[in-house]
N, C-alpha and C positions, 0 to 999 in steps of 0.2 A: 188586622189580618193575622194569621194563624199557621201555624206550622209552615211558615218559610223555608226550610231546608229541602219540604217536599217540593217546593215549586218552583225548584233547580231541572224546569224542561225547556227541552228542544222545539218548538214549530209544530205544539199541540195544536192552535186552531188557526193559524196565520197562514198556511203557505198557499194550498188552493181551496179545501174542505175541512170542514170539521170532521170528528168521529161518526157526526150524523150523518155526514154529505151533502150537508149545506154550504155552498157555494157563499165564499167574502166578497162583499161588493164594496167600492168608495163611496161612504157615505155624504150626503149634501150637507150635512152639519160640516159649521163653520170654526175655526180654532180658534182662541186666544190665551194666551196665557203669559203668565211675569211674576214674579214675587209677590208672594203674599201678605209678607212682612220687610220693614227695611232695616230690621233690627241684625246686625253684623253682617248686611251680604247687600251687594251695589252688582245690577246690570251693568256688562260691559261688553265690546267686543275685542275678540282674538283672531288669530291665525289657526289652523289644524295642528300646530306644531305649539302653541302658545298658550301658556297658564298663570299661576301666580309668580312660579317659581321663571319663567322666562317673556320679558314682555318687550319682545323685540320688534323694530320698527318692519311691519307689513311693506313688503315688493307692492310693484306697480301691480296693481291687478290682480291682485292676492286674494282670496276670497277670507274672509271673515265669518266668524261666526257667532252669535250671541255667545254671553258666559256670566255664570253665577258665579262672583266670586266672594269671598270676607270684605271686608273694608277696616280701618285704622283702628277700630274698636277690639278687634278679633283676639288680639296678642294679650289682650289685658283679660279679655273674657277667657280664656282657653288657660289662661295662668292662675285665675280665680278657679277654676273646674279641678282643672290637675291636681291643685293646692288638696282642694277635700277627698280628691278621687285618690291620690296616695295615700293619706291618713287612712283611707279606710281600707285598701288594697294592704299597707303594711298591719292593719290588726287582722286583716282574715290570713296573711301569712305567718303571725304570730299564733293564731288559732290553731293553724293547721300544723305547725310546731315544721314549720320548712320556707327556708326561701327561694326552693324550686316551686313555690305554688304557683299554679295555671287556674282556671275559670273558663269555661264557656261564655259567649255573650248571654243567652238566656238565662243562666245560672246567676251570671254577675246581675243579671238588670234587675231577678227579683231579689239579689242583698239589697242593692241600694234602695228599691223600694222600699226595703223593710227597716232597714238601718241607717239611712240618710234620704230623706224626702225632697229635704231644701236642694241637694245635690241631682236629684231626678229631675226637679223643677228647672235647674241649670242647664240640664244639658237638653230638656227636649226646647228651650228654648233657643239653644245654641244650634240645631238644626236647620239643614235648608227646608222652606216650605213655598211651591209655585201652586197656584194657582192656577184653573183650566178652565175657559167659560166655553160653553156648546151654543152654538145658536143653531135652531134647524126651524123646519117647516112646523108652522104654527097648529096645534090640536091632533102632533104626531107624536105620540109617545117614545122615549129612547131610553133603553135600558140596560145600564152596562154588565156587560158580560165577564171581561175580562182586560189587562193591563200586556201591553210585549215591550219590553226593553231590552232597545239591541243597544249592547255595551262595545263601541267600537273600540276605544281606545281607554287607558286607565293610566297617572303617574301618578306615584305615591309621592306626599308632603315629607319633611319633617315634621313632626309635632304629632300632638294628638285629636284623635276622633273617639267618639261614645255609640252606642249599640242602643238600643230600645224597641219594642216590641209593645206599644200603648196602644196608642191609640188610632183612628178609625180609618184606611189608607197609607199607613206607616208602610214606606218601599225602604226593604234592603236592597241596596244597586248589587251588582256581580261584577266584579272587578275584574274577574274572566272573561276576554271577547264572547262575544255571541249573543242568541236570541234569547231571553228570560222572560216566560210566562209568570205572571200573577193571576193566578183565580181568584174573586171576588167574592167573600161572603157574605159582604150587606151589600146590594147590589142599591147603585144609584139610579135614581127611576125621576123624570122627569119629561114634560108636555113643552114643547114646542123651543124651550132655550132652559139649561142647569150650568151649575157651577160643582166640582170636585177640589179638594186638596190635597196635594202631594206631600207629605214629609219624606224627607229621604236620610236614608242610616249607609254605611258600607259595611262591606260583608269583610273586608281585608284585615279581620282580626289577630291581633296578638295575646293568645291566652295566657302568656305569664307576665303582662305588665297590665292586662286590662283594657285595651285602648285598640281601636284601629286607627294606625295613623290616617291623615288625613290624603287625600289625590283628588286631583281633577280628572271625572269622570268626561267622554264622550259619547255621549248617547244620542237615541232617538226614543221616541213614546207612542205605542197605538194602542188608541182608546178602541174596543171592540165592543158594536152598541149590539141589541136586537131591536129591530124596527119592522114593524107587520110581520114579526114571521120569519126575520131574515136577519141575517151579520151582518152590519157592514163596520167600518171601519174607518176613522181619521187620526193623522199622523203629525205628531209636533215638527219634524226633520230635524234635522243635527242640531245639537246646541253641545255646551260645555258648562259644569254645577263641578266644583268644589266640596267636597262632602268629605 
């Protein structure tokens, strides 16, 4: 995806009509979704209140909610990342002849592409990435239109996060409550049941260390198909991702 900073909208096509005045209906396609990878990130559940940072024992009847979190590996991985992400942070502030140097995420993603690879490699591995399977009505085409992530709640970690803009589905979360459209330029198109990947980046950057720390997000996801002619719509509900 492409020029993220524009697709900081409000309930462009989600709330009754699009701009066309086509009416969102609940689509019959069916959800699934969970990690795609088990490399540094283990399903688990929490409270509304609960993350890495607080893993308090659930009241009687507490509602729980899925959550993507790191697992024991995480500390050693982010310590290896930071290790090359300062060395080359401190030559582009030697370059620039100032240790107030700042960077944009964009800016920085294409240094590292350019001037450290094995470290680009690191950290898109270091990403959460979920998985979404569709199952709908067999010899009915669905094709996605568009991504809504409502960002209900955000706490920021200690420690550090990386930015990237690669590859096909890359979601910067908005660590700001509210609705965030994603417009789709390769649109996913599939007959009767498809599969999608999510990588997820945070927007909660800090342009003079390079990093957005890391937080556990609150979110939800609706997938916006066209089917015959029409929106409709299916929705992950609440979960909780670490990013």
């Amino acid at each position: 995806m492409k020029g993220l900073d524009r697709l900081y909208l409000l309930v462009l096509l989600f709330l009754c009509t699009t701009t066309a005045g086509e009416a969102l209906l609940q689509t019959n396609l069916d959800l699934r979704f969970g990690l795609e990878s088990a490399q540094h990130y283990v399903e688990q559940k929490t409270t509304r209140a609960g993350s890495a940072a607080l893993r308090a024992q659930p009241r009687k009847d507490e509602r729980l909610y899925r959550f993507f979190t790191t697992d024991q590996s995480w500390p050693e991985t982010i310590a290896a990342i930071s290790d090359r992400h300062f060395g080359l942070w401190q030559s582009l502030q030697k370059e620039a002849g100032t240790s107030q140097f700042s960077m944009d995420e964009d800016a920085y993603s294409k240094e590292i592409k350019k001037r450290d690879p094995y470290l680009l490699g690191m950290i898109n591995d270091s990403a959460p990435r979920l998985y979404f399977d569709f199952a709908g009505h067999s010899g009915t085409e669905y094709i996605l239109e568009a991504i809504e992530i409502r960002t209900i709640d955000f706490e920021e970690y200690r420690g550090g996060g990386f930015f990237n803009n690669e590859a096909w589905y890359d979601i910067l979360l908005r660590h700001a409550p509210g609705v965030h459209v994603y417009n789709i330029d390769r649109r996913l198109r599939f007959t009767g049941s498809g599969r999608t990947v999510l990588r997820f980046w945070s927007d909660n950057w800090y342009p003079n260390v390079g990093m957005a720390p890391q937080g556990c997000y609150f979110i939800d996801i609706t997938f916006v198909f066209r089917v015959n002619g029409k929106l409709e719509r299916v929705t992950t509900g609440k979960f909780k991702i670490d990013v």
